[in-house]
N, C-alpha and C positions, 0 to 999 in steps of 0.2 A: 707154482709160478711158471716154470719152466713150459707146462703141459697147457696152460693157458695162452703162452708165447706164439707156441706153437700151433694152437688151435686157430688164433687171429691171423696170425701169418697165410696159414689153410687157405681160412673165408674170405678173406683180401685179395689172395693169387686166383680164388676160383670166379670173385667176383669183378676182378679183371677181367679173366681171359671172357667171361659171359658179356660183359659192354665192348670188348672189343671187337670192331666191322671193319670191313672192309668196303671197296668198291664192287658191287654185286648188278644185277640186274634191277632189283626190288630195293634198295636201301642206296638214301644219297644221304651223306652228311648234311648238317645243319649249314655250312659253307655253301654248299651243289644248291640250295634252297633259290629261286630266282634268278639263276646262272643258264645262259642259253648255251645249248649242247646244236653241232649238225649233227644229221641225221643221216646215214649213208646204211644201204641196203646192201645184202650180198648173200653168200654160200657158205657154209662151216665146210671145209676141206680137211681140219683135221684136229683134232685133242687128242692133247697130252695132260696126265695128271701130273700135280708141280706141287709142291709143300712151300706154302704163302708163311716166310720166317714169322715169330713172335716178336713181341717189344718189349726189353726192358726197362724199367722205371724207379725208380730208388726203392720201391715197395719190396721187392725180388732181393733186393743187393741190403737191405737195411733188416729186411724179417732174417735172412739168412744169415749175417752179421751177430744178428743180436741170439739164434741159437747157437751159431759156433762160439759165439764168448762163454755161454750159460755153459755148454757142453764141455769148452776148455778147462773151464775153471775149477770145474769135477774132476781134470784128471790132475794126478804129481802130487808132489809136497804143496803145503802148503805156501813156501817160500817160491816157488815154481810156479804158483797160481796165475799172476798177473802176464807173462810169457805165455803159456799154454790158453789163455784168455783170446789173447790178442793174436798169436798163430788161428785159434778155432775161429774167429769174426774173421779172418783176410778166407781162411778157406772157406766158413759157411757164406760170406757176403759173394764169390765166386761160384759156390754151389745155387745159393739162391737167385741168384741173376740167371744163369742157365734153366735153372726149374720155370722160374717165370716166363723165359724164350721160350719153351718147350709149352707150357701152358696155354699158352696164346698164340700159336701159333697155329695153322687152318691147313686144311686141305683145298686146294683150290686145281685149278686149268687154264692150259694155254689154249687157246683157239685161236686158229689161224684161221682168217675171213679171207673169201675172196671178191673184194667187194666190186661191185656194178660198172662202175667206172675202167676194170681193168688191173686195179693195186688188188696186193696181199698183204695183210697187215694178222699180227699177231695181237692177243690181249690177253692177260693173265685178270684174273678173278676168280672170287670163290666157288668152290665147286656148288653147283645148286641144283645139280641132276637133271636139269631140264634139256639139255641142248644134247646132242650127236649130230657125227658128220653126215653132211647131206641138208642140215635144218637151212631153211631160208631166215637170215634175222634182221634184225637192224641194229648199227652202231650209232652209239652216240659218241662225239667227241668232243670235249669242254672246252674253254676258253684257254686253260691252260693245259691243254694236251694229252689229258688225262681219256682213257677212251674205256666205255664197258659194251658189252655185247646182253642186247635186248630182244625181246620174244619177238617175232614180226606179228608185223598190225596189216592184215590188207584194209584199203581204205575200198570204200565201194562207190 
């Protein structure tokens, strides 16, 4: 039972952190779908690598829960069970929320644009290897303020 627990808990935290996206260059949410973005040109002046947090979800805090109860209740008398139960589900629901943050959690970059106009604007996004400083790109930036850094297009 225990080892089954544990296995689902696995495949659930792995196939989290695998669906979870971020704002990248290539990937717009189902939201970004039909949402007009401006478009502003500029210079990469400089990147920085940055570690884009995880997210936890009841998934992290409930798998981890439900092994530190199973784990508890193995240790002490057996009059002790339901205490050591309940201590092991507050620390595994506490360990498990962290594993899940660390699971999901990306490597991403700050690039700092210097864009056409004259502004210098920062943007964090996934790291996706494409960019260094020097690249010519284009920003896009949403309706709601949200802004990613895209390959440049010359137009001809």
């Amino acid at each position: 039972m225990m080892l089954r627990l544990i296995v689902i808990t696995v495949i659930t935290l792995f196939f989290s952190a695998c669906s979870s996206y971020g704002p990248s260059s290539n990937i717009f949410s189902r939201n970004d779908a039909g949402s007009s973005y401006d478009v502003n040109y500029g210079e990469i002046l400089f990147i920085k690598k940055v570690k884009i947090d995880g997210n936890s979800s009841f998934i992290g805090t409930w798998g981890g829960a439900q092994i530190g109860r199973n784990v508890g209740q193995k240790v002490g008398e057996r009059r002790t069970n339901p205490i050591a139960g309940t201590v092991g589900a507050i620390a595994g629901a506490v360990a498990g929320e962290a594993l899940e943050k660390e699971v999901t959690s990306k490597s991403g970059i700050e690039i700092t644009v210097k864009i056409d106009n004259g502004n210098t604007i920062a943007i964090v996004q996934p790291d996706e290897g494409i960019f260094k400083e020097g690249d010519r790109v284009r920003v896009l930036i949403g309706p709601k303020g949200q802004a990613r850094v895209g390959e440049y297009i010359a137009s001809n």
